[in-house]
Each structure stands twice: as structure tokens, then as C-alpha cells.
MMTF fields as JSON, N, C-alpha, C and O atoms, coordinates in Angstrom:
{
  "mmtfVersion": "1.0.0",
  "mmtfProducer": "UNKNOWN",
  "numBonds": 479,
  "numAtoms": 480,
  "numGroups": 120,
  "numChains": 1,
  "numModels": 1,
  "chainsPerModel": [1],
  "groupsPerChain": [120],
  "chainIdList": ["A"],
  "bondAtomList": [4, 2, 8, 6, 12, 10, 16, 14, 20, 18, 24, 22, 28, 26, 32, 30, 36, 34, 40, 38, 44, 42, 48, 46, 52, 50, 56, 54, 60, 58, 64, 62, 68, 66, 72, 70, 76, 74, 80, 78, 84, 82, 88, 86, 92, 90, 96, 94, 100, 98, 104, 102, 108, 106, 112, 110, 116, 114, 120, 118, 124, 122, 128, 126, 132, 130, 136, 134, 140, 138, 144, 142, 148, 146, 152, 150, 156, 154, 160, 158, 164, 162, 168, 166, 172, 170, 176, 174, 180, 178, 184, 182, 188, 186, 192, 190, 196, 194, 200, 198, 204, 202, 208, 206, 212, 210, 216, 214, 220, 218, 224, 222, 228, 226, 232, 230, 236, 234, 240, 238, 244, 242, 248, 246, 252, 250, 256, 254, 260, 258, 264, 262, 268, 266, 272, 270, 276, 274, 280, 278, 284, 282, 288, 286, 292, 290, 296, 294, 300, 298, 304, 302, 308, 306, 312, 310, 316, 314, 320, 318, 324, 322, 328, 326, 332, 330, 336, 334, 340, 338, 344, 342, 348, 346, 352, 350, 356, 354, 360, 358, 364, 362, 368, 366, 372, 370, 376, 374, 380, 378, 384, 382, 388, 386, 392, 390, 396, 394, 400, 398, 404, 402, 408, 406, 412, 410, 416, 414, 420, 418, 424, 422, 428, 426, 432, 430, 436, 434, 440, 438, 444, 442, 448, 446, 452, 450, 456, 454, 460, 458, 464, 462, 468, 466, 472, 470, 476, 474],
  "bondOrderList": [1, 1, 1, 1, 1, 1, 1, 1, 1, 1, 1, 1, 1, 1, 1, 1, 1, 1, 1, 1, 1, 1, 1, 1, 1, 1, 1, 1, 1, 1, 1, 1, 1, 1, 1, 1, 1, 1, 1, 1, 1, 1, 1, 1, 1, 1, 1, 1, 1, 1, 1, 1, 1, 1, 1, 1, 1, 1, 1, 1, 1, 1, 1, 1, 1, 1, 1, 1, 1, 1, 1, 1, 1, 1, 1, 1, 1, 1, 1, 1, 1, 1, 1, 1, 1, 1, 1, 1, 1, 1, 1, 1, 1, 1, 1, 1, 1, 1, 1, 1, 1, 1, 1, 1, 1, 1, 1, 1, 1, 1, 1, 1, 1, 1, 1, 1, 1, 1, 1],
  "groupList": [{"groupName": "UNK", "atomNameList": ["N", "CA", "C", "O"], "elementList": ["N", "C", "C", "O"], "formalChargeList": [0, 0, 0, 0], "bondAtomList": [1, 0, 2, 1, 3, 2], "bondOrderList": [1, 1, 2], "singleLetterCode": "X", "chemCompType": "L-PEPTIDE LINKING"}],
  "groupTypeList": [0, 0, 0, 0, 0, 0, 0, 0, 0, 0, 0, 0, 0, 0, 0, 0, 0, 0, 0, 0, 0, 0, 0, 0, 0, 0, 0, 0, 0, 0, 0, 0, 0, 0, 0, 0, 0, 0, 0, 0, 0, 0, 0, 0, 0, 0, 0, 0, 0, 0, 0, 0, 0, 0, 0, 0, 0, 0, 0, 0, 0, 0, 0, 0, 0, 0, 0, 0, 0, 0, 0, 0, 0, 0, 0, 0, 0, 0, 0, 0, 0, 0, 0, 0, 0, 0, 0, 0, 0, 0, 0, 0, 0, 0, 0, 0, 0, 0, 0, 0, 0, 0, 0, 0, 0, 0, 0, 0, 0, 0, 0, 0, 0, 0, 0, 0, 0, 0, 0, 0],
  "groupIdList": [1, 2, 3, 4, 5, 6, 7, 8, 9, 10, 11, 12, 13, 14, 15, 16, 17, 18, 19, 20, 21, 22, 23, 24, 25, 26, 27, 28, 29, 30, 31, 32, 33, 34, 35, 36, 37, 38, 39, 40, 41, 42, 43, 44, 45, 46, 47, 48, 49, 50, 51, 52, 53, 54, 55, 56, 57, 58, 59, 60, 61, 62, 63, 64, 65, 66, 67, 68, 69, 70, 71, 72, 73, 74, 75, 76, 77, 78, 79, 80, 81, 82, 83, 84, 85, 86, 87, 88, 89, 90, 91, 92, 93, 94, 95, 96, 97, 98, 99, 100, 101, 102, 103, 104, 105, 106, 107, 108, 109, 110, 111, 112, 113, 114, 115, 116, 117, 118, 119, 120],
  "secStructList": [7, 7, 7, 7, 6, 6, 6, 6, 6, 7, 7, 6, 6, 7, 6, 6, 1, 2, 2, 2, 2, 2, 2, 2, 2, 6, 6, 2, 2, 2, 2, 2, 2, 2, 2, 2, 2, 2, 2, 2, 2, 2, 2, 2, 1, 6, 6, 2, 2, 2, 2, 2, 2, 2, 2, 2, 2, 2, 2, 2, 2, 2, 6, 1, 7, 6, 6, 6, 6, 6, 6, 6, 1, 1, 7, 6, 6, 1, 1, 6, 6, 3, 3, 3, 3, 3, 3, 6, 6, 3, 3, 3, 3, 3, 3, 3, 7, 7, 7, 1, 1, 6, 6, 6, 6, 6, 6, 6, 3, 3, 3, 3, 3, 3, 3, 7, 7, 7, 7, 7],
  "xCoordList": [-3.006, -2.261, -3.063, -2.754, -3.97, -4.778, -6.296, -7.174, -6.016, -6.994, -7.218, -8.386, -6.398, -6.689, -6.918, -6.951, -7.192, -7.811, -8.973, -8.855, -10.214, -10.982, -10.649, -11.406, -9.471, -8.899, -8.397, -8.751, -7.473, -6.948, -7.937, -7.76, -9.135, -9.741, -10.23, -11.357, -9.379, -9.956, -10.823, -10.615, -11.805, -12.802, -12.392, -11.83, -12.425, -11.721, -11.91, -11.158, -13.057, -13.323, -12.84, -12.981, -12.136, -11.288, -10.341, -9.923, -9.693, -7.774, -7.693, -6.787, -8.734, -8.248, -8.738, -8.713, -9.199, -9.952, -8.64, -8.677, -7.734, -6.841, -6.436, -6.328, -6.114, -6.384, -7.17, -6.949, -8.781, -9.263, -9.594, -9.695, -9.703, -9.544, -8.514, -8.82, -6.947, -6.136, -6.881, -7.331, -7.077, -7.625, -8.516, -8.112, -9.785, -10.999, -10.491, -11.105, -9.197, -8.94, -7.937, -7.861, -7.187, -6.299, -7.466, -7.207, -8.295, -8.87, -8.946, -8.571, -9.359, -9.138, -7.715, -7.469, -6.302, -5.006, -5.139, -5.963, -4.571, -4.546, -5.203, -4.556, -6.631, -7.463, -6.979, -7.059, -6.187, -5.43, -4.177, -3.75, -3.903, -2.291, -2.272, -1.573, -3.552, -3.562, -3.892, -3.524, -4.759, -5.24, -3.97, -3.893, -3.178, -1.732, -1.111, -0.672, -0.678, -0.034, -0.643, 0.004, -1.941, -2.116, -2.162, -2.738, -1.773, -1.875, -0.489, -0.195, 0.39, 1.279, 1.636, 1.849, 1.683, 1.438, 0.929, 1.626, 0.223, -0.98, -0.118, -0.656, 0.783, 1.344, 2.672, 3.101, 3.362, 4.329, 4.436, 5.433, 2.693, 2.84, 2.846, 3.438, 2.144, 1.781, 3.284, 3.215, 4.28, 5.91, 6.361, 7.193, 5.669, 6.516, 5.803, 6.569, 4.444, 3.801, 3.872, 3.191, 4.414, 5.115, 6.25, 6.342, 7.242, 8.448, 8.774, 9.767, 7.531, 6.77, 6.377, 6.736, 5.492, 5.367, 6.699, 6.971, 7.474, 8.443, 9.369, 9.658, 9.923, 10.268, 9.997, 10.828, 8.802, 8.019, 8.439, 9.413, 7.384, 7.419, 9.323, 9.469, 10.579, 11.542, 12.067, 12.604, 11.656, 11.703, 11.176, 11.69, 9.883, 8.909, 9.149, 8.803, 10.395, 10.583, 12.031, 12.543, 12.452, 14.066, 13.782, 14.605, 12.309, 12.123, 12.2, 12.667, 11.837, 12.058, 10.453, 9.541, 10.654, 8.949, 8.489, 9.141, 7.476, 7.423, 6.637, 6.131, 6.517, 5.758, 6.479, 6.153, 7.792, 8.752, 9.695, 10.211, 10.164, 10.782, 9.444, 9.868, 7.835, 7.805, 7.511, 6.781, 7.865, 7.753, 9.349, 9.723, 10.148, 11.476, 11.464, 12.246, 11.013, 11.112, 10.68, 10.764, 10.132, 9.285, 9.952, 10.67, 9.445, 10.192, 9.646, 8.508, 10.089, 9.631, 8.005, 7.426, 7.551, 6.067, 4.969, 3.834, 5.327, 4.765, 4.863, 4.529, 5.411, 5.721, 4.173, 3.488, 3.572, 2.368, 1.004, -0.13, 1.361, 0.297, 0.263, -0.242, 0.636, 0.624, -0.175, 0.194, -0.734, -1.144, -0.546, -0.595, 0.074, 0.615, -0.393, -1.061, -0.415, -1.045, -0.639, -0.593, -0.295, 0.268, -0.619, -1.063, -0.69, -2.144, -1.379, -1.332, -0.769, 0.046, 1.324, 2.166, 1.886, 2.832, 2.937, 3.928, 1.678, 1.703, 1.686, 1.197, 2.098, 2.163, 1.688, 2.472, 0.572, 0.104, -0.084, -0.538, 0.508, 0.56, -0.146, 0.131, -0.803, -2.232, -1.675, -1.374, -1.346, -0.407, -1.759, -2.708, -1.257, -2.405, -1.649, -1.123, -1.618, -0.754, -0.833, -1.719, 0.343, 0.136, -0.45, 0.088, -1.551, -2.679, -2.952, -3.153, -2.992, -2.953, -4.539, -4.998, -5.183, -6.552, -6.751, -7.417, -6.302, -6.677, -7.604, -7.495, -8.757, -10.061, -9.858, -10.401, -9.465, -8.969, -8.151, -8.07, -7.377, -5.861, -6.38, -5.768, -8.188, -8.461, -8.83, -8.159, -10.092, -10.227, -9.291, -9.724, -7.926, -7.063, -6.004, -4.836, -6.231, -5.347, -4.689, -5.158, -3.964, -2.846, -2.281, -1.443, -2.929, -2.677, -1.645, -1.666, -0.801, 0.088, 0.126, -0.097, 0.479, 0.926, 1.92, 2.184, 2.407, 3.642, 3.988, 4.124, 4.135, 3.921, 5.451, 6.323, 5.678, 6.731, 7.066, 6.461, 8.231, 8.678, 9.301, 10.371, 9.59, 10.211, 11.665, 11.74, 12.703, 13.452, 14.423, 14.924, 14.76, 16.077, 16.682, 17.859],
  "yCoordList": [16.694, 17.169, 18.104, 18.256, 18.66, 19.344, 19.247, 20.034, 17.833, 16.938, 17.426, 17.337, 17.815, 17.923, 17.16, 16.051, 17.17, 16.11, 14.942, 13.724, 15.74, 14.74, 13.832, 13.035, 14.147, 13.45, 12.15, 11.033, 12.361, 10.669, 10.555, 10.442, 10.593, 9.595, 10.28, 10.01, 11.352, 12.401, 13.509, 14.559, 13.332, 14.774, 15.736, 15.561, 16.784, 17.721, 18.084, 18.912, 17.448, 17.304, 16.416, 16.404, 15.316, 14.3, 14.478, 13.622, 15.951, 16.175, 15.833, 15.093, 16.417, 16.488, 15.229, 15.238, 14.112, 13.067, 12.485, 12.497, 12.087, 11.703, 12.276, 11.454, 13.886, 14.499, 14.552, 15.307, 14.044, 14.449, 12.979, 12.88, 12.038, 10.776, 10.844, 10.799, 10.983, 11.2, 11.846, 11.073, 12.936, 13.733, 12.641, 12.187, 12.262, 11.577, 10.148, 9.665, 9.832, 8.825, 8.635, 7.829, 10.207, 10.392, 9.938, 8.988, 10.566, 10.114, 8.638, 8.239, 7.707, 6.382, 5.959, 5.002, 6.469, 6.207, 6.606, 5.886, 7.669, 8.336, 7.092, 6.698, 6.843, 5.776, 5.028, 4.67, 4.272, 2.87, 2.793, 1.997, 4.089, 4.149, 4.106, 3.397, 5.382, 4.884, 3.979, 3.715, 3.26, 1.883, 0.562, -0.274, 0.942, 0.422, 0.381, -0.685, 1.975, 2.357, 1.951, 1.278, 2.312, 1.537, 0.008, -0.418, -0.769, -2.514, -2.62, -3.226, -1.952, -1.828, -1.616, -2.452, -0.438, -0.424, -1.174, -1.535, -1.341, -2.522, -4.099, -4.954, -4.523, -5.258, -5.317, -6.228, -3.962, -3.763, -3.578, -3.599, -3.335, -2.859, -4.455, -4.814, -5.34, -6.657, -7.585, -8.803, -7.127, -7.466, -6.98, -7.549, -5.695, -4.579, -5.465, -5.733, -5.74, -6.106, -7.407, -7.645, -8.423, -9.426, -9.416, -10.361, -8.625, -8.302, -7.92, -8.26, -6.926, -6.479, -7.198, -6.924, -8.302, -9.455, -9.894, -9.735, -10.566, -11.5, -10.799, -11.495, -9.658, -9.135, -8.606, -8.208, -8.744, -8.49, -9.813, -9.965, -11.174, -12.263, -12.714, -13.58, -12.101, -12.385, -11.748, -12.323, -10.343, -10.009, -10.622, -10.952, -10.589, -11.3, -12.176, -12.316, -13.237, -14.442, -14.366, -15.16, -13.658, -13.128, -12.059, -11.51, -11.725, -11.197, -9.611, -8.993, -8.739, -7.446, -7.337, -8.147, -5.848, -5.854, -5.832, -5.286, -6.366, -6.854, -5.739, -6.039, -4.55, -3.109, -2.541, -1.945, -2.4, -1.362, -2.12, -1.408, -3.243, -4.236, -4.222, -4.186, -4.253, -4.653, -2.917, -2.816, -1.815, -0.369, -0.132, 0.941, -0.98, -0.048, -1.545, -1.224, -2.286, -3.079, -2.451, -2.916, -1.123, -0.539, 1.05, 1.834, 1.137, 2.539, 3.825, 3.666, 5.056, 5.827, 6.535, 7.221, 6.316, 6.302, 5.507, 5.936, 4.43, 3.055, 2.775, 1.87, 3.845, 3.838, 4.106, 3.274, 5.39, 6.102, 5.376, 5.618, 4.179, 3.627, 1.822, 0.88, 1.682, 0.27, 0.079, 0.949, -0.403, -1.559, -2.912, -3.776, -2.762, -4.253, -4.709, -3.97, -6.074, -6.61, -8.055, -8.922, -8.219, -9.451, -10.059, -9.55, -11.478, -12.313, -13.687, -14.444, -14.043, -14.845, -15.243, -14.566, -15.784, -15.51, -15.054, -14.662, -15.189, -14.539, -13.047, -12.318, -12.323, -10.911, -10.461, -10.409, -10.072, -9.44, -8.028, -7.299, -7.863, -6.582, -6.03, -6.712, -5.249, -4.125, -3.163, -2.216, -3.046, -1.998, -1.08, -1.525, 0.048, 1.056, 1.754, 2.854, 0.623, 1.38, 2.954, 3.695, 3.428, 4.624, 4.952, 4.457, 5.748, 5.844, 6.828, 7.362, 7.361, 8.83, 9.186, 10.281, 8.346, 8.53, 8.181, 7.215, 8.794, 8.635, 7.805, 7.331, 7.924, 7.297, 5.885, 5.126, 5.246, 3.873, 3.336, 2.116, 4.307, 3.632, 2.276, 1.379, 3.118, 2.308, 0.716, -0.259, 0.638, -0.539, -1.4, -2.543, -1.213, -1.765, -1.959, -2.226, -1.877, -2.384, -3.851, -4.498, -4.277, -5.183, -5.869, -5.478, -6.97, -7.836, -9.142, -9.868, -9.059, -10.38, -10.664, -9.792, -12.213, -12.388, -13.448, -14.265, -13.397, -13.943, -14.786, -14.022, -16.321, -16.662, -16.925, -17.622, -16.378, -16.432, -17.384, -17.241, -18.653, -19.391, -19.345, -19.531, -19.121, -18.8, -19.703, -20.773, -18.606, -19.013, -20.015, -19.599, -21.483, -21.925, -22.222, -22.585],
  "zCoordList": [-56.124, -54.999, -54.119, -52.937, -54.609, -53.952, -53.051, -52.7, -52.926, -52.424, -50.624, -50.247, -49.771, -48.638, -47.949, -48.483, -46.539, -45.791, -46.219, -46.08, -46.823, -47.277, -48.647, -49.2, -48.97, -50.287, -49.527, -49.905, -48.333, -47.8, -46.844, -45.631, -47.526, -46.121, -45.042, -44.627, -44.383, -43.019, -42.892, -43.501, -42.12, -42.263, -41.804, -40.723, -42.182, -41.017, -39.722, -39.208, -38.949, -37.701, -37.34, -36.117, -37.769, -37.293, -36.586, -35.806, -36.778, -36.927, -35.404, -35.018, -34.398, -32.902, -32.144, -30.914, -32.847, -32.107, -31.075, -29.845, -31.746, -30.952, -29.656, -28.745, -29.291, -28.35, -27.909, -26.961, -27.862, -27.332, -26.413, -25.19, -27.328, -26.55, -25.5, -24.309, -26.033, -24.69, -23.6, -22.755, -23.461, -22.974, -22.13, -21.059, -22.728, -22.22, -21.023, -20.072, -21.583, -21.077, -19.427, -18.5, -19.932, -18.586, -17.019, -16.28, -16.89, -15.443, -15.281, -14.178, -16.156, -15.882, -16.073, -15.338, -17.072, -16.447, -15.175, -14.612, -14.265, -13.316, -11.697, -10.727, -12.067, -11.642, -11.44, -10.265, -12.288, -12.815, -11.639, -10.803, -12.125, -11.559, -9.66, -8.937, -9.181, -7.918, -7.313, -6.169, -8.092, -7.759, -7.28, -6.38, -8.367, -8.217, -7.488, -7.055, -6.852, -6.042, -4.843, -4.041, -4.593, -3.081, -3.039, -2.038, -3.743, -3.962, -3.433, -2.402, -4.254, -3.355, -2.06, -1.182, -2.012, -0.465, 0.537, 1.485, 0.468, 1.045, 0.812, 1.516, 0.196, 0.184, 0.873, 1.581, 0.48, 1.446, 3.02, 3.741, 3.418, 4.885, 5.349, 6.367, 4.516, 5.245, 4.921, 5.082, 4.581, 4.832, 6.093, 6.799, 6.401, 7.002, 8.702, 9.628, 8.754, 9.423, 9.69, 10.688, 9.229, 9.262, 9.927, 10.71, 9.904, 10.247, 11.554, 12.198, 12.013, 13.246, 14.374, 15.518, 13.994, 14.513, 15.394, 16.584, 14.203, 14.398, 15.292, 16.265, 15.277, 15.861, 17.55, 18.366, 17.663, 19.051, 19.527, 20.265, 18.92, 19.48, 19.914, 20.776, 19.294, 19.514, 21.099, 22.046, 20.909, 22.006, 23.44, 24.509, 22.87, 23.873, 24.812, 25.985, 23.408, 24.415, 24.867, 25.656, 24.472, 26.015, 26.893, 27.625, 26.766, 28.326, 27.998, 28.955, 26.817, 26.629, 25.926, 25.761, 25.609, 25.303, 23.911, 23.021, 23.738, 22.338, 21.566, 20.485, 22.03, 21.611, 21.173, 20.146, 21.657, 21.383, 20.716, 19.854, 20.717, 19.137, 17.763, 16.608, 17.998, 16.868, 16.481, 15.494, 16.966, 16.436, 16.239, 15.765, 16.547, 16.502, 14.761, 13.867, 14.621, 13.378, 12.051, 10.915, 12.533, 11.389, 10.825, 11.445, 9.534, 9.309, 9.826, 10.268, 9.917, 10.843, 10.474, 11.316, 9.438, 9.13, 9.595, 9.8, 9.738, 10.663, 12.171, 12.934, 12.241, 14.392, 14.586, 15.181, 14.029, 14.758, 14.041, 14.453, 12.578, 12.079, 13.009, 12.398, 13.93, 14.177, 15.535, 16.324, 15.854, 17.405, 17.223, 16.347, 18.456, 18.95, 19.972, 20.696, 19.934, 21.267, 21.484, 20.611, 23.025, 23.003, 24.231, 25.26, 23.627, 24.428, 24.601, 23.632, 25.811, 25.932, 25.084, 25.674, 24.264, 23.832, 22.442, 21.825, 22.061, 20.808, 20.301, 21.163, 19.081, 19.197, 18.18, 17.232, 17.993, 16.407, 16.579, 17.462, 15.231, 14.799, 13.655, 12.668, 13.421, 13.198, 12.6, 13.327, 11.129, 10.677, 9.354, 8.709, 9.464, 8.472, 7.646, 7.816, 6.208, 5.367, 4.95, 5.375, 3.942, 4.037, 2.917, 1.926, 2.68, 1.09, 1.391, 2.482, -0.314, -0.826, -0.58, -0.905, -0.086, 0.461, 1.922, 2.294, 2.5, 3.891, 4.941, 6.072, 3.725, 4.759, 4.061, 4.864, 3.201, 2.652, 3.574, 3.723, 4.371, 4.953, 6.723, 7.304, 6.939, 7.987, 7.438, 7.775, 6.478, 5.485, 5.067, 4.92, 4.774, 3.715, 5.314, 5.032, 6.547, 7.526, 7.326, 6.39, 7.865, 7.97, 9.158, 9.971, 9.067, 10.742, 10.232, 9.238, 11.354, 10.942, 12.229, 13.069, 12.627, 14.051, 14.191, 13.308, 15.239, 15.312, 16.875, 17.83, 17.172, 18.175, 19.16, 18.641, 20.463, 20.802, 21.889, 22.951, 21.744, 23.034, 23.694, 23.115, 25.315, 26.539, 25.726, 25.122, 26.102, 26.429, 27.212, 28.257, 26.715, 27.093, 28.24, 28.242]
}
């Protein structure tokens, strides 16, 4: 009974390996996780930017402006991240998701376009 740690097997420098691995490993969770989070994002803006589009080109073609439909299509974080531009009837939209890294958010941009027909 009086065997101790090195009786089952464990050295006594062993006891904290487990903490310390946690430990060692959090910066690559953490890594993992924002990596994630902006995939997301970056996926959601190119819905959001899709939506943008379609929305302009709708306008577009009953005669209203397709800048201010595909910014009023977006949530209020995405008004000041978007360029619209419309080149005959088509309307693409240029969206810069939102990332917890800032200088990523120009790289990881988001173009969708959307083509609009005269009205009827």
C-alpha cells in the first residue's frame, strides 16, 4: 500500500504533464477556432452579398437605384463594408466581411453579381 506513484507506473514528474500539454495546446485550439470563425463569416457575407446583388438588379430594373436597394438589403454592419457598381444592367456587389483581423477583411472580400431586365 505504500507504493506511491512510482508503484502504479507514474514518475513523479509525470503528475502535471496533462496540464501542461493543455496548456501547450490552447494557442493552436484558439487558432483553430478563429480560423473557423472567419470561414464563416466569409461565407455568410457571400449570402449576404448575393442578396445585395439581387436586390439592386431588382431595383434597377423598375427604374429605382440599385446602390441604395443593394445597401438597404444588408445588415447595418455591411452598409459601410460594400461597393456597388452597375455596368449596364448588371449589378455586382463587393462586400468585406467582418474579421476579428482587420487587415484579412480586404483579402477574404466577396463579389456576387446579379443581372437586371427592363421592365414590362
Amino acid at each position: 500500500m505504500g507504493e506511491g506513484w512510482a508503484g502504479r507506473g507514474w514518475a513523479a514528474d509525470d503528475r502535471g504533464q496533462a496540464t501542461l500539454e493543455l496548456i501547450a495546446a490552447l494557442p493552436a485550439l484558439a487558432l483553430a477556432g478563429l480560423v473557423a470563425l472567419q470561414l464563416f463569416l466569409v461565407g455568410y457575407s457571400i449570402t449576404l452579398a448575393d442578396g445585395a446583388a439581387e436586390a439592386g438588379a431588382l431595383s434597377l430594373s423598375s427604374g429605382g437605384s440599385a446602390e441604395e436597394a443593394a445597401r438597404e438589403a444588408l445588415p447595418d454592419w455591411g452598409e459601410e463594408r460594400i461597393s456597388v457598381e452597375v455596368k449596364g444592367g448588371t449589378v455586382s456587389v463587393r462586400l468585406r466581411p467582418p474579421s476579428p483581423i482587420e487587415a484579412l477583411a480586404d483579402r477574404l472580400s466577396v463579389t456576387s453579381s446579379a443581372a437586371a431586365r427592363p421592365a414590362r
